[in-house]
N, C-alpha and C positions, 0 to 999 in steps of 0.2 A: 159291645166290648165283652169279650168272654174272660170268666175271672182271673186267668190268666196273666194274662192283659193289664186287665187293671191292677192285679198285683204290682207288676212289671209300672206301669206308668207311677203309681204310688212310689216306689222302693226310688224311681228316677226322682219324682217331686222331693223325697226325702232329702239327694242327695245335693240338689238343685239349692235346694229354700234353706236361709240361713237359719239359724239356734233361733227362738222364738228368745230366750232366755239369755241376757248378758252376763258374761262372766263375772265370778266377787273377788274382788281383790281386800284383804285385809289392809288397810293403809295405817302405817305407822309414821307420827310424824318427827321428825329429829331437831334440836333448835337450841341457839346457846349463845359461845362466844370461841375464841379459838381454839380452845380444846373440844370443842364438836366443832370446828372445821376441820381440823384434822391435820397432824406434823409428823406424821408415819412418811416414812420414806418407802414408795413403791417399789425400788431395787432391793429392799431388804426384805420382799415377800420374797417366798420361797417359787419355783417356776413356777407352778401349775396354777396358783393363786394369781401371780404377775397376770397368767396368761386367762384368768378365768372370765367366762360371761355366764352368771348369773342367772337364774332364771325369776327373779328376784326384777322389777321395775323400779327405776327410782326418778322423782322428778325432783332438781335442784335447782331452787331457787338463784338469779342472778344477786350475788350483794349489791350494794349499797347504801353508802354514807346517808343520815340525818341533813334533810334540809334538798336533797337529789329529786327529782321526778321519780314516782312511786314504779317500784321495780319490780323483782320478784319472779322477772323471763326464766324460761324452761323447756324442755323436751323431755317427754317422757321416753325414760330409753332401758334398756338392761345392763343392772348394778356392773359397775366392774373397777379394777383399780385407777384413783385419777381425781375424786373426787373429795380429795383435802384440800389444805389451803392452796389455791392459785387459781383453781376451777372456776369457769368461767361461760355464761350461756348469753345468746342473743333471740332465744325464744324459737332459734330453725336449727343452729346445732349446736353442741358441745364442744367446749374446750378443754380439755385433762389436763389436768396437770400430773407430777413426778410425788405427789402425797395423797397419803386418803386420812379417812378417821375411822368413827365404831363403824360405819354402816357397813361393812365388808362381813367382818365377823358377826354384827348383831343379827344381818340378814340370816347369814350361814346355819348357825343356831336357832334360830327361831323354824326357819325350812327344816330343821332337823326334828324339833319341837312336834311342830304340825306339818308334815309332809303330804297332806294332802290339800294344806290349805294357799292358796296365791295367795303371794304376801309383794305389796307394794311399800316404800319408803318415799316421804314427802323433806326437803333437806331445803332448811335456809336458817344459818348461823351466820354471827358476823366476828372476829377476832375484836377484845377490846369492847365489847359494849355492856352497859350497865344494863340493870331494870330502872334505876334511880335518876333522874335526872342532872343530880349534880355530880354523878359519876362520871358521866360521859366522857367527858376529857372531849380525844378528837376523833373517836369511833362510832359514837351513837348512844342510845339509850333506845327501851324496849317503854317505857312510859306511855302509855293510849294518851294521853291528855297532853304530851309534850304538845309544844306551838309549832307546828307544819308538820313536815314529812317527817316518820321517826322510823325503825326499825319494827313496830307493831305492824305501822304500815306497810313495809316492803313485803311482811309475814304474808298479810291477810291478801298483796297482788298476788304473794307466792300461790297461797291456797286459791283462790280465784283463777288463776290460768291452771294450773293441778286440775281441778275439777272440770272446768270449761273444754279438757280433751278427753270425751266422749270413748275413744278407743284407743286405752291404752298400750294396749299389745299390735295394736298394727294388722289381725287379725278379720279386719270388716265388718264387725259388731258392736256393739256398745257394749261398755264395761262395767259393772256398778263399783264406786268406789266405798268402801267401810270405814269410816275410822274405827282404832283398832284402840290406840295406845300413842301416849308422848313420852319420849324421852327429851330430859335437859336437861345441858350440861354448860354451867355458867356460874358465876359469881365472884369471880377474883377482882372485877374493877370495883363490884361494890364495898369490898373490903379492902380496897387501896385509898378511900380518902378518908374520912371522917368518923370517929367513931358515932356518931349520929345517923349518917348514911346506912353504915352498916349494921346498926339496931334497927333500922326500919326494913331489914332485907324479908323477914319473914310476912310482913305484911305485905309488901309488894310483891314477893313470890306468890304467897296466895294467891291477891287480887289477878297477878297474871296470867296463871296457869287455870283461875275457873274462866277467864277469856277467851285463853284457847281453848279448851274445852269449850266453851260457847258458840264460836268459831266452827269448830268442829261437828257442832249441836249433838253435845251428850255430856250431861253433867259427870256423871262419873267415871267419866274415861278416864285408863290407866294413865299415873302419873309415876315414871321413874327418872328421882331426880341424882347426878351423880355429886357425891360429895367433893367441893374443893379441898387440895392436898396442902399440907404446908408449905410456908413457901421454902421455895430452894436458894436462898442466897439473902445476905446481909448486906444493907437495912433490910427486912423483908418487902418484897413488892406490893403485898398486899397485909399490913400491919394488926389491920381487925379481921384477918382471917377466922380466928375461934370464934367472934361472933357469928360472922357470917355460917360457918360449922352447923354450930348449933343452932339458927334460925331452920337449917333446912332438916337438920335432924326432929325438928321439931314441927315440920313440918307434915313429914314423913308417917311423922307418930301420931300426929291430930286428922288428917286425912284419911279415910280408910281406905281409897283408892288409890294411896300413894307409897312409894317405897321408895330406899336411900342405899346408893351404891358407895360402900366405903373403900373399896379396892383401891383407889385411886393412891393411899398414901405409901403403897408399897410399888408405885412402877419407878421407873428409872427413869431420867430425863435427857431429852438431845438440846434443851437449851433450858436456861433459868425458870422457865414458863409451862413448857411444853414436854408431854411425854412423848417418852420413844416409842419405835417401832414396835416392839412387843406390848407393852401398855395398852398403845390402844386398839390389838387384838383381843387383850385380855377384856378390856374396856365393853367394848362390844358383845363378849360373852358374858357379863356380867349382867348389862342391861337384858339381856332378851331374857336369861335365868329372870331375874328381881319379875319382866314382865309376866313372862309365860307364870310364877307363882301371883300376881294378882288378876291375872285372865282367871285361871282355875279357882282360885278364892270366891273370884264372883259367879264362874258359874257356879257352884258348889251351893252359893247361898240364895241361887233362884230353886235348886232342885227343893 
């Protein structure tokens, strides 16, 4: 074979033989209760956002209830409007719904952040569920130690099929997945029963979040937790709100790896509970800001 040649056959094997190397995706995970499901109304994006696909993956966990067969179905697919409350998967395709939440905007920002970095989003919240067990009511609780199926559980089938799809771009390679960073966004049922419930929210915030994180396997993965707002209507919905407040402000502050988004007490709301459409734009740009400054924090403090 004259070098030529073999030039020529090399340049062809180059183009033949896949990436020896799988793509890194940053995986960020998103987890709460209905205001990280999400009650943005899809029509009141602006066109190009309605119309957008993302470059941005995201894999959304299917909900359900405390006490169901452990759930957590998904496709990994690219971020787009549809994925607030209603959204809905059977583990071969997606349902959209007419709402989204932060992941629109927190993705958008973050890709703006690090634009050279692929950024995946891992998504299972449920509306209504406690960390506490006596919170539950008729939505769930997030309790590892509840008795049967709980929502820690549905978490951990979520994480479990997330990671079990090998390629997640559809590309023919293997993908490596990172975790990156948690955001969550949660706590108004714990502050609607008991003022006892909600003096113990800081404790089981903790306990939970070094779970997920364990989960995740990395102790000090970013933790951006959003502060609940007051509530909006009389009796209040959730009466030991300030507690719960200051459990997570305090959280925030005893954690080095963690940070507290206060924005929430200036959005505007489309029902007693839930913000609107601008909210949780805003929403979303807040968390990835709070993230992107404890991503850089820590690397700052390896240099």
């Amino acid at each position: 074979m004259t070098p030529k040649s073999h030039l020529l056959w090399l340049i062809v094997l180059t183009c033949l033989t896949p990436p020896l190397f799988a793509t890194d995706y940053h995986v960020y995970y998103l987890g709460g209760q209905s205001n990280m499901d999400g009650y943005g109304f899809v029509r009141e994006l602006d066109e190009e956002s309605q119309k957008m696909s993302s470059p941005v993956y995201i894999f959304h966990g299917n909900t359900s209830p405390d006490g169901a067969a452990v759930d957590g179905k998904g496709v990994w697919a690219r971020l787009q409007p549809g994925h607030g409350v209603g959204f809905q998967s059977d583990g071969n395709t997606n349902r959209y719904s007419d709402r989204f939440g932060v992941e629109l905007s927190f993705a958008q920002r973050l890709q703006k952040q690090f634009p050279e970095r692929k950024i995946a989003l891992i998504k299972y919240s449920r509306g209504g569920t406690s960390i506490a067990e006596g919170a539950a009511g008729n939505f769930g609780c997030w309790e590892p130690d509840f008795a049967g199926v709980n929502q820690y559980d549905h978490f951990l089938s979520t994480l479990r099929h997330a990671f079990a799809q090998r390629d997640i771009d559809g590309d023919g390679t293997d993908d490596r997945l990172i975790p990156a960073g948690i955001v969550w966004m949660q706590g108004e049922s714990d502050a609607h029963y008991t003022e006892e419930i909600a003096t113990k929210y800081h404790a089981n915030l903790t306990r939970l979040m070094n779970l997920i994180r364990a989960a995740l396997r990395q102790d000090d993965l970013p933790v951006v937790i959003g502060q609940i707002s007051y509530a909006q209507k009389e009796p209040p919905s959730w009466k030991h709100g300030e507690i719960v407040r200051a459990a997570q402000a305090q959280y925030a502050t005893t954690d080095t790896a963690a940070a507290l988004v206060t924005s929430t007490d200036h959005y505007g709301y489309s029902d007693p509970w839930h913000y609107n459409s601008a909210g949780y734009l805003d929403l979303g740009i807040q968390f990835a800001e709070a993230m992107n400054k404890l991503e850089q924090a820590q690397l700052k403090a390896t240099q």
